[in-house]
GUTORLO-593977 format. One line per field, with one value per atom (N, C-alpha, C): residue number from 1; atom name; x, y, z. Coordinates in steps of 0.02 Angstrom, whole numbers, plus 50000, padded with zeros to 5 digits. Layout:
// residues N
num: (NUM  ...)
atomo: (CA  ...)
x: (X  ...)
y: (Y  ...)
z: (Z  ...)
This chain:
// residues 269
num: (1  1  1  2  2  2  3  3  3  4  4  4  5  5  5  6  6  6  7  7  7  8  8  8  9  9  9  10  10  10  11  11  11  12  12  12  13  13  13  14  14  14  15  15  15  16  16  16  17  17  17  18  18  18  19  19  19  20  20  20  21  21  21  22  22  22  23  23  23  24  24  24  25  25  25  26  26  26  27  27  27  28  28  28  29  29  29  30  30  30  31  31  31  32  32  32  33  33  33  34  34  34  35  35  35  36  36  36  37  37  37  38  38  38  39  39  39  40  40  40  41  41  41  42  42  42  43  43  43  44  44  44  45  45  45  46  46  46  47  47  47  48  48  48  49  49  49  50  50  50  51  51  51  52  52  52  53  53  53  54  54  54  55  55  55  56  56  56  57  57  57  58  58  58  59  59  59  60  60  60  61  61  61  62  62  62  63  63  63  64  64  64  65  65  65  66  66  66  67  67  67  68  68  68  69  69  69  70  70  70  71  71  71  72  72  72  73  73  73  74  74  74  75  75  75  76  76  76  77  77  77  78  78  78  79  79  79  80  80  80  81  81  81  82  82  82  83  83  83  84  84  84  85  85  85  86  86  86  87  87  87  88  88  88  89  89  89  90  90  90  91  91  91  92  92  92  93  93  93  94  94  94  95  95  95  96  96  96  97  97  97  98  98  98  99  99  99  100  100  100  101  101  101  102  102  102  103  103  103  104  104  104  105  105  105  106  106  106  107  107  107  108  108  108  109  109  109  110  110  110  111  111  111  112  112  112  113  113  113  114  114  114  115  115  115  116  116  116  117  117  117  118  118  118  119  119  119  120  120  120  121  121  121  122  122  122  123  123  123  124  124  124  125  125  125  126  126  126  127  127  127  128  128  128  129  129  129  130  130  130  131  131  131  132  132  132  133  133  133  134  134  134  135  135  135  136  136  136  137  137  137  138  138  138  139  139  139  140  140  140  141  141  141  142  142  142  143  143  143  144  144  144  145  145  145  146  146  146  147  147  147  148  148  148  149  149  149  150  150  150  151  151  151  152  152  152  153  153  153  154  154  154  155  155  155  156  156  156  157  157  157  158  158  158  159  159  159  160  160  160  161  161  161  162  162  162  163  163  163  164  164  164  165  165  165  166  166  166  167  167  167  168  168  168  169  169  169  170  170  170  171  171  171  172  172  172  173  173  173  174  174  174  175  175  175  176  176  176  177  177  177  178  178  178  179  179  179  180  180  180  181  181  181  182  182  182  183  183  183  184  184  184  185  185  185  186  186  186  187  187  187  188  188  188  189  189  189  190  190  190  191  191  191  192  192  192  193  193  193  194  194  194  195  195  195  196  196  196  197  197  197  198  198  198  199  199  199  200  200  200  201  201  201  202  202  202  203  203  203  204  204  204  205  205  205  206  206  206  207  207  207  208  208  208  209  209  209  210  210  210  211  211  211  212  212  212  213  213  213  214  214  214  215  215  215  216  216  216  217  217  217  218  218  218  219  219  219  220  220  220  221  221  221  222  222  222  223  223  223  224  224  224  225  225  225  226  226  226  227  227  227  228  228  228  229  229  229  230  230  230  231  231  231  232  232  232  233  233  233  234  234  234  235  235  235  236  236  236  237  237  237  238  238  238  239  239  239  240  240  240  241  241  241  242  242  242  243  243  243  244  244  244  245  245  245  246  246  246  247  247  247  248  248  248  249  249  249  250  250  250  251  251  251  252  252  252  253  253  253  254  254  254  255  255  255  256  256  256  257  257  257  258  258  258  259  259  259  260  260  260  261  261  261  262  262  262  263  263  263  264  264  264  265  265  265  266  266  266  267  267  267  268  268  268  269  269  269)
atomo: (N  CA  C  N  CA  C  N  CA  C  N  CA  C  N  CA  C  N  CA  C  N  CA  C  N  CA  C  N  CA  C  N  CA  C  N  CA  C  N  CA  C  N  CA  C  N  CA  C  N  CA  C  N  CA  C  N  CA  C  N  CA  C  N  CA  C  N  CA  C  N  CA  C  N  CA  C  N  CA  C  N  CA  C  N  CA  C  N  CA  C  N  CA  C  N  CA  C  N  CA  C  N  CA  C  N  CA  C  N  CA  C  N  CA  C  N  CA  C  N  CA  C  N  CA  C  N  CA  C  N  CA  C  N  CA  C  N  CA  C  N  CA  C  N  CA  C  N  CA  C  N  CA  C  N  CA  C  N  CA  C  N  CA  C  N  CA  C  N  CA  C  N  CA  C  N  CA  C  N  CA  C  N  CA  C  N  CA  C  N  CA  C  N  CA  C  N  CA  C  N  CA  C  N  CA  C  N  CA  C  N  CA  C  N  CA  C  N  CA  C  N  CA  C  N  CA  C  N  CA  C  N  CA  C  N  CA  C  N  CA  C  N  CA  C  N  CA  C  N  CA  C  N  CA  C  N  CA  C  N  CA  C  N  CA  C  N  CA  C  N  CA  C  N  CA  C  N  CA  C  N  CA  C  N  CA  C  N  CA  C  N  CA  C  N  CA  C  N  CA  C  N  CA  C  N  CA  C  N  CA  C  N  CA  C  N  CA  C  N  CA  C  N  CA  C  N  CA  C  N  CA  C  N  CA  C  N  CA  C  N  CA  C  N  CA  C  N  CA  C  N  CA  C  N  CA  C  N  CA  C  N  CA  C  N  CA  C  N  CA  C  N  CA  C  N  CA  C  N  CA  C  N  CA  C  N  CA  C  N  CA  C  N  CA  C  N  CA  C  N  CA  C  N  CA  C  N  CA  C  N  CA  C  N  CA  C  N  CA  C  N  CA  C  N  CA  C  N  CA  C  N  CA  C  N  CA  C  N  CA  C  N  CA  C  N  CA  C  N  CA  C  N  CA  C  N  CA  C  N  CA  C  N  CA  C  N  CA  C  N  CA  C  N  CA  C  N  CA  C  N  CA  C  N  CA  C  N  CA  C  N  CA  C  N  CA  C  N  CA  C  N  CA  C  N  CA  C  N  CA  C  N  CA  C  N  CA  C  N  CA  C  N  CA  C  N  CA  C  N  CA  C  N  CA  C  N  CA  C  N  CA  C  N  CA  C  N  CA  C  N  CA  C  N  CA  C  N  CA  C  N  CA  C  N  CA  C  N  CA  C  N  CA  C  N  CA  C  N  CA  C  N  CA  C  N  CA  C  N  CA  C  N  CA  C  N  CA  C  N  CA  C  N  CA  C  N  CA  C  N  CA  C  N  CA  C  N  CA  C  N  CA  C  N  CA  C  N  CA  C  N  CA  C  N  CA  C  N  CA  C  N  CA  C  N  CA  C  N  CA  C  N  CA  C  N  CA  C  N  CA  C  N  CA  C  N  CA  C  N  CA  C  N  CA  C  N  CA  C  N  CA  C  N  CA  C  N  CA  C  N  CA  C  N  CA  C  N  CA  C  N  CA  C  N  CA  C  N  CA  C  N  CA  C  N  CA  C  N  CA  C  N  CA  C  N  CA  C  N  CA  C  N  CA  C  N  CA  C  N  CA  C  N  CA  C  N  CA  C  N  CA  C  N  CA  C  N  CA  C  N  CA  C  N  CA  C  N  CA  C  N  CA  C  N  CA  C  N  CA  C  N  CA  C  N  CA  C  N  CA  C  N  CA  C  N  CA  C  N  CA  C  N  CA  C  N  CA  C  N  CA  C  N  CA  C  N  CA  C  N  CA  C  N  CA  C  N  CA  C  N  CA  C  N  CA  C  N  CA  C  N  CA  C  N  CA  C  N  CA  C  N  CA  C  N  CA  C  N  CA  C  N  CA  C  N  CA  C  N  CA  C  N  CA  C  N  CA  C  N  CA  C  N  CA  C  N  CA  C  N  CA  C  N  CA  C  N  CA  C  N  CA  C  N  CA  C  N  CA  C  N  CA  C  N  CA  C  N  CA  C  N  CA  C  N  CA  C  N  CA  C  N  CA  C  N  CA  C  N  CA  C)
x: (54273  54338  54369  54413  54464  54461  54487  54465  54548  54525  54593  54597  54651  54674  54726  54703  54786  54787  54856  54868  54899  54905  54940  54957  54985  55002  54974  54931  54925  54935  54980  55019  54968  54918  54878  54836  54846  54836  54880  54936  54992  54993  54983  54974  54937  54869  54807  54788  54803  54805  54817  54886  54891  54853  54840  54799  54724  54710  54626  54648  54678  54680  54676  54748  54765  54693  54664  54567  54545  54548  54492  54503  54561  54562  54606  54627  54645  54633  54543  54482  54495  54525  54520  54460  54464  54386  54388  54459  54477  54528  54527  54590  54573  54639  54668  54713  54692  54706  54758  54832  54852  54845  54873  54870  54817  54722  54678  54669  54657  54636  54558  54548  54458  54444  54432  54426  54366  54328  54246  54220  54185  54168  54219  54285  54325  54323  54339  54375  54427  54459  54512  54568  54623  54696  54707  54729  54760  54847  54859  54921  54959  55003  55000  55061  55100  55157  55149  55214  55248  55333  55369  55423  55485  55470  55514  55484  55418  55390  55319  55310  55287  55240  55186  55166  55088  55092  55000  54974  54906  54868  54801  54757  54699  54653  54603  54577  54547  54502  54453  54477  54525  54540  54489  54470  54408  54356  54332  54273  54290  54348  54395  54395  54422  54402  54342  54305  54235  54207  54215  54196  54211  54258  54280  54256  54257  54222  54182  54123  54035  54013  54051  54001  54053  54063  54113  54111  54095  54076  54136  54136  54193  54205  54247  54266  54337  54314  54382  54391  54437  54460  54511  54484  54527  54596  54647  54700  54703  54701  54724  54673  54678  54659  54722  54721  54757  54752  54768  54782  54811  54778  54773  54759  54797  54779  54745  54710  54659  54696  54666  54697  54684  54639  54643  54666  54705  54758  54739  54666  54621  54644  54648  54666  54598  54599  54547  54578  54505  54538  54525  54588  54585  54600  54546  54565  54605  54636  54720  54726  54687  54686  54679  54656  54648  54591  54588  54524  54538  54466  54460  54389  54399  54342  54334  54283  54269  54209  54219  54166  54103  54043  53974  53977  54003  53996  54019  54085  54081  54056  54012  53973  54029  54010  54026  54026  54039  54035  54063  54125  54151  54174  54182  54219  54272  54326  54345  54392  54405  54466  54490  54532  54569  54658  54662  54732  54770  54832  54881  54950  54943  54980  54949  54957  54914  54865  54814  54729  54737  54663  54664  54660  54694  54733  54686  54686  54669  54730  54779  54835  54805  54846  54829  54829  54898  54930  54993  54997  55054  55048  55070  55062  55120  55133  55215  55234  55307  55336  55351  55330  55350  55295  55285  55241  55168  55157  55086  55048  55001  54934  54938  54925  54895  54856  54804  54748  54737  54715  54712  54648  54640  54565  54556  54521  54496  54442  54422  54361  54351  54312  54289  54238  54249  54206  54225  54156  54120  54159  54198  54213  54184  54097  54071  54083  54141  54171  54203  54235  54272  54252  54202  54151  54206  54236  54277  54267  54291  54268  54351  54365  54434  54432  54481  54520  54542  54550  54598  54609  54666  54670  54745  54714  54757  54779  54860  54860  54930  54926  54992  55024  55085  55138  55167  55186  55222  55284  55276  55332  55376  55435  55484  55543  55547  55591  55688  55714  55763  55761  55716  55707  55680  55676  55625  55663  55695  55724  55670  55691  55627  55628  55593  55591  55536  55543  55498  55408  55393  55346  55306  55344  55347  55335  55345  55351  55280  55270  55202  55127  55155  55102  55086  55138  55137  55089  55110  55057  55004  54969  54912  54862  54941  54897  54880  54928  54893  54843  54826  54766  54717  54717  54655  54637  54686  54699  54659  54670  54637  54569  54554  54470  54435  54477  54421  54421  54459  54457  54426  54405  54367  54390  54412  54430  54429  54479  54476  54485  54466  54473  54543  54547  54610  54617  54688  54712  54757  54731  54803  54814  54855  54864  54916  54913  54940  54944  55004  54990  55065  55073  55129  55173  55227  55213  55259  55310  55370  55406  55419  55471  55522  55594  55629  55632  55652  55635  55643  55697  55707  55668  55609  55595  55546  55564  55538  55439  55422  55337  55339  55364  55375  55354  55412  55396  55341  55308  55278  55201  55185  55136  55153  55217  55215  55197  55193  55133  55072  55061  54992  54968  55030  55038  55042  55059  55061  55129  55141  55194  55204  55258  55261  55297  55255  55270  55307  55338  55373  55429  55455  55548  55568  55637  55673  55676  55632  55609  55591  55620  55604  55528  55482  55421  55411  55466  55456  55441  55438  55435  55502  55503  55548  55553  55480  55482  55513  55534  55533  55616  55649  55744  55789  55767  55774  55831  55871  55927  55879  55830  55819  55736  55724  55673  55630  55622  55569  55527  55453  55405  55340  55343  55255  55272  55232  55226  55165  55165  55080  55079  55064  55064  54994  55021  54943  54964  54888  54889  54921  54905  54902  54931  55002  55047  55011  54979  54952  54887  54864  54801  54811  54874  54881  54902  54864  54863  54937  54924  54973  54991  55064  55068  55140  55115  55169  55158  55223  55257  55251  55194  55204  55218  55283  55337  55308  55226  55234  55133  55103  55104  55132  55172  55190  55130  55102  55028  55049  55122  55133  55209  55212  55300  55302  55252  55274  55220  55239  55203  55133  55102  55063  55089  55062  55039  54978  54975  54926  54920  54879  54848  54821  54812  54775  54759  54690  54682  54652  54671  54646  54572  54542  54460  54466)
y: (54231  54264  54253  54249  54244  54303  54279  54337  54375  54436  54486  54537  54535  54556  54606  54697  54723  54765  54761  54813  54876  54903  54977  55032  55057  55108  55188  55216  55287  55335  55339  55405  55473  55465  55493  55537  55492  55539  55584  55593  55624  55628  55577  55568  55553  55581  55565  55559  55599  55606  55548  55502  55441  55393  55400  55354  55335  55393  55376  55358  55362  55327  55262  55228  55153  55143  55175  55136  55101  55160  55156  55076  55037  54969  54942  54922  54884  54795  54839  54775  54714  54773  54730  54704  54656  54606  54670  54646  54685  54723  54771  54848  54857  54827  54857  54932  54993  55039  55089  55097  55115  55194  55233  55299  55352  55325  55356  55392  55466  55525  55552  55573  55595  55648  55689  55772  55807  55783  55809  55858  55884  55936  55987  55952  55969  55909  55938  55889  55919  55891  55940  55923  55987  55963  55991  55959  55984  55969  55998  55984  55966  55916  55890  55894  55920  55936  55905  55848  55862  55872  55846  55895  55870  55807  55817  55809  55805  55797  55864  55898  55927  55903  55890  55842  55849  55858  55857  55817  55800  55769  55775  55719  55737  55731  55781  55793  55738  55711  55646  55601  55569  55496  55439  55454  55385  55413  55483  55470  55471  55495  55496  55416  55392  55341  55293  55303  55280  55302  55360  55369  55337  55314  55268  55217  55185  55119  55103  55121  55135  55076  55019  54957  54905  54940  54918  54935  54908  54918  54944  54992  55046  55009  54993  55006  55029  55089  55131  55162  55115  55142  55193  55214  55289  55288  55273  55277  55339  55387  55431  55502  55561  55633  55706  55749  55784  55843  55919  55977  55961  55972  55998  56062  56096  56141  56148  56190  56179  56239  56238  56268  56346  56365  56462  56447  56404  56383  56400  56361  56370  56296  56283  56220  56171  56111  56069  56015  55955  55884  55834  55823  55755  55696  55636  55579  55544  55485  55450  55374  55337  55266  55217  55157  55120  55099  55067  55084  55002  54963  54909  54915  54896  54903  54831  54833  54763  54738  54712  54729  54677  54699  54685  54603  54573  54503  54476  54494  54464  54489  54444  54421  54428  54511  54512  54455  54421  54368  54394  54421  54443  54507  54547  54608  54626  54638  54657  54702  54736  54818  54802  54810  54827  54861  54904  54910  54873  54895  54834  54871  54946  54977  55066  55054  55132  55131  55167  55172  55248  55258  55310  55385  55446  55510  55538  55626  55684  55728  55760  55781  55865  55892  55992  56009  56047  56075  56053  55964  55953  55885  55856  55773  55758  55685  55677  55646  55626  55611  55527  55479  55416  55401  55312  55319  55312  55338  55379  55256  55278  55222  55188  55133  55103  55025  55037  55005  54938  54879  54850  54814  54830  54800  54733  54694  54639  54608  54599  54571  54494  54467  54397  54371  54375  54373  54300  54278  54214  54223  54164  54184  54135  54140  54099  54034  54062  54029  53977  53996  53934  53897  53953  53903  53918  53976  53969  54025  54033  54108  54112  54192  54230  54259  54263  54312  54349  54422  54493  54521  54528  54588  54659  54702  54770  54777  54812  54840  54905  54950  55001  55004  54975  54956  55010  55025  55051  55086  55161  55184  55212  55194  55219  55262  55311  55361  55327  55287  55266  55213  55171  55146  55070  55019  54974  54898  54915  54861  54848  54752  54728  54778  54789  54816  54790  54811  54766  54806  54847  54885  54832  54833  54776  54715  54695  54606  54626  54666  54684  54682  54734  54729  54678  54623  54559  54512  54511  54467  54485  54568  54593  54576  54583  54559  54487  54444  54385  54368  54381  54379  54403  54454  54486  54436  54414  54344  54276  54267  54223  54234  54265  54299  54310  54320  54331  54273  54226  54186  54116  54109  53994  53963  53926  53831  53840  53851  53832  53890  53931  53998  54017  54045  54055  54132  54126  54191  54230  54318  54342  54388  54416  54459  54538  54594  54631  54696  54746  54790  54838  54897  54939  54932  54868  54832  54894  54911  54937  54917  54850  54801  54788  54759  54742  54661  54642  54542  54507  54505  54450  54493  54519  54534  54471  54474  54435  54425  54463  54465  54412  54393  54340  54283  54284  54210  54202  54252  54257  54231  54260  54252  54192  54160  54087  54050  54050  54015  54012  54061  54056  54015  54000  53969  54033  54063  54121  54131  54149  54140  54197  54232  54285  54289  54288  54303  54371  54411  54476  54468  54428  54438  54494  54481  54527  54587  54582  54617  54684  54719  54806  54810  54857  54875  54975  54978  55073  55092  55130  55156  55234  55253  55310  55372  55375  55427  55434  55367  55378  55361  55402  55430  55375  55370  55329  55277  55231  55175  55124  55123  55056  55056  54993  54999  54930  54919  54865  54909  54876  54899  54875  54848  54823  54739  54723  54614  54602  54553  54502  54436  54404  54337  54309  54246  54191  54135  54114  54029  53995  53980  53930  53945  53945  53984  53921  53893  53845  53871  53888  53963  53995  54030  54084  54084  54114  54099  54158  54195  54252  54319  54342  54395  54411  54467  54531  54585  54619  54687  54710  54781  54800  54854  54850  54925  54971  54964  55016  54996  55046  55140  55152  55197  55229  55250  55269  55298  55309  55306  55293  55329  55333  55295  55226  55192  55120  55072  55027  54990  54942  54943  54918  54820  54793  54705  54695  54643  54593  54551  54523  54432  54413  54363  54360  54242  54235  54180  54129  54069  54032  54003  54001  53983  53917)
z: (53975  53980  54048  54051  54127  54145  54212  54259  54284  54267  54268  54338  54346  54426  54396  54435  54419  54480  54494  54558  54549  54557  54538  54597  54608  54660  54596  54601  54559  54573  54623  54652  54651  54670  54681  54613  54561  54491  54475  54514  54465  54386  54346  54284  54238  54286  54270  54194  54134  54070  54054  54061  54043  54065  54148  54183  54152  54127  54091  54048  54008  53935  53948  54010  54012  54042  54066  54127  54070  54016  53956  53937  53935  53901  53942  54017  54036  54057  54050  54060  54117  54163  54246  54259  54288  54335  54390  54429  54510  54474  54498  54523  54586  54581  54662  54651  54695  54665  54750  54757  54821  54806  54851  54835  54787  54827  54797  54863  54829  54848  54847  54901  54891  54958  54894  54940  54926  54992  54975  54941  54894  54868  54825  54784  54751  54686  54661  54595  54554  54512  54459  54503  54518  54543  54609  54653  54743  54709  54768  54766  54868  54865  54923  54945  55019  55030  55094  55108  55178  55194  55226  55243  55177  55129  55088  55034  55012  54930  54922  54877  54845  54780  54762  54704  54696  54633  54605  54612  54654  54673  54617  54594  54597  54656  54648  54712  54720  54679  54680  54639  54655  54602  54609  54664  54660  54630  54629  54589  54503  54500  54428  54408  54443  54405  54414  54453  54455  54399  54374  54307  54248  54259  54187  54199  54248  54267  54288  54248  54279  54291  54277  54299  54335  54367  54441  54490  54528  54586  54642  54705  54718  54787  54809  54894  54911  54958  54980  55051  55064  55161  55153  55194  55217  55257  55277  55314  55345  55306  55355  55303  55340  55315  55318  55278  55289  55220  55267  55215  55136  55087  55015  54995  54943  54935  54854  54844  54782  54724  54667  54613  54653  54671  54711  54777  54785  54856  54918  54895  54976  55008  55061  55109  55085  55089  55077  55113  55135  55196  55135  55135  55089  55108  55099  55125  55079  55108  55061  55110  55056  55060  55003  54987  54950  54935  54863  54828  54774  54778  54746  54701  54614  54592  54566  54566  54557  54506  54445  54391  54423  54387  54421  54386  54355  54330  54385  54436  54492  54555  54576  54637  54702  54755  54802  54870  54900  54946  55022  55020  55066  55083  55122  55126  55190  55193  55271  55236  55295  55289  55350  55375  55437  55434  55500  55476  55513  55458  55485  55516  55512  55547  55583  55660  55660  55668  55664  55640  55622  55602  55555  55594  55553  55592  55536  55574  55546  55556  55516  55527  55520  55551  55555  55503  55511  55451  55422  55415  55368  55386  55342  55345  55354  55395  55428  55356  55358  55290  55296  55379  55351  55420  55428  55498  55498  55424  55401  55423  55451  55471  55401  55406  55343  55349  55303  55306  55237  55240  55199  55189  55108  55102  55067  55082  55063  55033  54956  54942  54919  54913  54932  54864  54787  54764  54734  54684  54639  54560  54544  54503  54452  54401  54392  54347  54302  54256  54267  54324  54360  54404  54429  54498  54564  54568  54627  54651  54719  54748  54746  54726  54737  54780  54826  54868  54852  54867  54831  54877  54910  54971  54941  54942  54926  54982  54976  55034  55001  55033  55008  55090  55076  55139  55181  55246  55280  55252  55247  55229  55270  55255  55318  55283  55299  55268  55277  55310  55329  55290  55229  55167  55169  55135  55141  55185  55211  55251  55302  55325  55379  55455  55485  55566  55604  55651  55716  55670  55655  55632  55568  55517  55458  55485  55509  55547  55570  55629  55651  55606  55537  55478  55458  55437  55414  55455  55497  55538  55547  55547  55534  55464  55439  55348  55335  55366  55359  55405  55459  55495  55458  55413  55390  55344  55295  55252  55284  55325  55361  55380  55401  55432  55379  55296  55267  55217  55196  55130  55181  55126  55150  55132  55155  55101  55039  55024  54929  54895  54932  54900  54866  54809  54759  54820  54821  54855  54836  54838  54791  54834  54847  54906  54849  54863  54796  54820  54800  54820  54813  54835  54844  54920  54930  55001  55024  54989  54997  55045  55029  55043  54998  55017  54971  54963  54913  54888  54958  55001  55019  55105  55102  55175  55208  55280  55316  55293  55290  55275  55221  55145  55132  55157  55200  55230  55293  55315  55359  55308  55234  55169  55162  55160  55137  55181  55252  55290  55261  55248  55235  55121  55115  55063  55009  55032  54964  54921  54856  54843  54781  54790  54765  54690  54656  54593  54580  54596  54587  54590  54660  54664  54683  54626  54619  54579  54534  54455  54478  54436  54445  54446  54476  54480  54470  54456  54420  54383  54356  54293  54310  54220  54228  54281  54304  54338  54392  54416  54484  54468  54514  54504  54563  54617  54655  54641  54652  54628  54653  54709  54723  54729  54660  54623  54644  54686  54712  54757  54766  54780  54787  54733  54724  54695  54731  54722  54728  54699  54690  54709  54783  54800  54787  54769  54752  54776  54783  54819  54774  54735  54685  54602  54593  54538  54466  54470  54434  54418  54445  54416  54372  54366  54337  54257  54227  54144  54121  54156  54139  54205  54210  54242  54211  54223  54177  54245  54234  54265  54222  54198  54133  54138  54081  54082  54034  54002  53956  53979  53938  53962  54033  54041  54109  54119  54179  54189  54269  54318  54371  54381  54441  54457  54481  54478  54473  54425  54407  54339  54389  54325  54358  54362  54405  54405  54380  54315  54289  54310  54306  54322  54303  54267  54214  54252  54265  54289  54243  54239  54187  54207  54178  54175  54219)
C-alpha cells in the first residue's frame, strides 16, 4: 500500500466526537497533528481562555488519540504551558504543541524538534493571545515499498493577531524551518514539509521552501471548514520535494472534524 501523509490542525479536540470517528478510518502512515493538548493527570474536557477566545479543550488529545492509534508510534514537543480549567473549574498546566504518529511499518531513522520562533514559556495566569513560541517537529523514516527514506516535518506557524501577512518574525521562522529541513533530511530523501503555517499564498517563506526545492501544493485553495467565521480562509499547506511522487492530495472538505480541513497525501509506491 502507499504511504499516506495527513496534516491537520485539531484545535485542540474541540470536536473531538467527530475527530474519533474520522482516526477510526483515515489510515494515515504519518499524522501530523498542530494544536495537541496534554494536561498531566486529567483527561475528559478543560476549557482554555486568553484575552479574545474562550473554547473547549480536550485535556489529553495526545493520549486521546494515542488511543485510537495503538500501533503508532507518538512524538510530541511542547511549545509552550499554560492555565486550564477542568470540568469542577479547578486550574490545571496544560502543555500545547505538536504531535506526529507514525505507524510501526515505518522504520524511525531520524528525529529533530527545534523552535523556530521563541523557546518554550510557562505562562501564570493567562496565556497571551498572539507571539505564543513555536516549535517544529521532524521525522526521518524508511519507506520499504519504495526503498526511500521520507522526510515529514510539522510545524503550527506563528500567530499574529494583526493577521497572516509576511513580517521580520515570519521571514525569521522560515529560515529556522528550513534549517531544521536541512539538518535533518539526506540525499534523496522525498521531503514534505506540512502544517497550520498561518500564512497567506503568496508569503515570502514560500520562496524561502523553494530553495530548498519544496513546492507547495495548497496555493490559493480554502483550508476551513464551516466553523471557522473568519473572511480569510488560508492557513494550512503541504510542500514536497518531488510533485511527481505524489499519487494523490486532496483538501478534504468533508468530515469536518476541525476549523480547518485536514491535508492528504497520498505517495505512489
Amino acid at each position: 500500500m502507499t504511504v499516506r501523509i495527513i496534516s491537520l490542525n485539531a484545535w485542540g479536540g474541540a470536536m473531538f466526537d467527530e475527530l474519533a470517528r474520522w482516526l477510526d478510518d483515515c489510515d494515515a502512515d504519518v499524522l501530523c497533528l498542530q494544536e495537541v493538548t496534554h494536561t498531566p493527570g486529567a483527561d475528559g474536557w478543560t476549557r482554555f481562555d486568553d484575552a479574545e477566545r474562550s473554547l473547549p479543550q480536550r485535556a489529553n488529545l495526545l493520549a486521546d488519540v494515542r488511543s485510537r492509534l495503538p500501533r503508532h508510534q507518538v512524538l510530541f514537543t511542547a511549545s509552550d504551558s499554560g492555565p486550564v480549567h477542568d470540568h469542577d473549574h479547578r486550574s490545571r498546566r496544560q502543555d500545547f504543541g505538536v504531535a506526529t504518529f507514525v505507524a510501526e511499518t515505518l522504520p524511525v531513522a531520524g528525529l529533530r524538534s527545534e523552535f523556530v520562533h521563541g523557546g518554550y514559556v510557562e505562562y501564570g495566569d493567562q496565556w497571551p493571545n498572539d507571539g505564543r513560541p513555536r516549535a517544529a517537529l521532524g521525522v526521518r523514516v524508511f519507506d520499504r515499498r519504495a526503498q526511500r527514506f521520507v522526510t515529514v516535518v510539522n510545524l503550527h506557524g506563528l500567530r499574529d493577531a494583526q493577521g497572516k501577512g509576511d513580517t521580520p518574525a515570519r521571514r525569521a521562522q522560515a529560515e529556522r524551518l528550513a534549517a531544521l529541513v536541512t539538518g535533518l533530511r539526506e540525499n534523496g530523501d522525498l521531503t514534505v514539509v506540512c502544517g497550520d503555517l498561518n500564512l497567506l499564498p503568496g508569503s515570502e517563506t514560500f520562496e524561502i521552501l523553494a530553495g530548498l526545492g519544496l513546492v507547495d501544493l495548497v496555493r490559493d485553495a480554502d483550508t476551513r471548514t464551516s466553523r471557522y467565521l473568519k473572511p480569510v480562509r488560508h492557513a494550512s499547506y503541504l510542500l514536497v520535494s518531488d510533485p511527481g511522487a505524489v499519487k494523490q492530495f486532496e483538501i478534504m472538505a468533508a468530515p469536518e472534524v476541525s476549523d480547518h480541513r485536514a491535508l492528504l497525501l497520498d505517495l505512489l509506491d
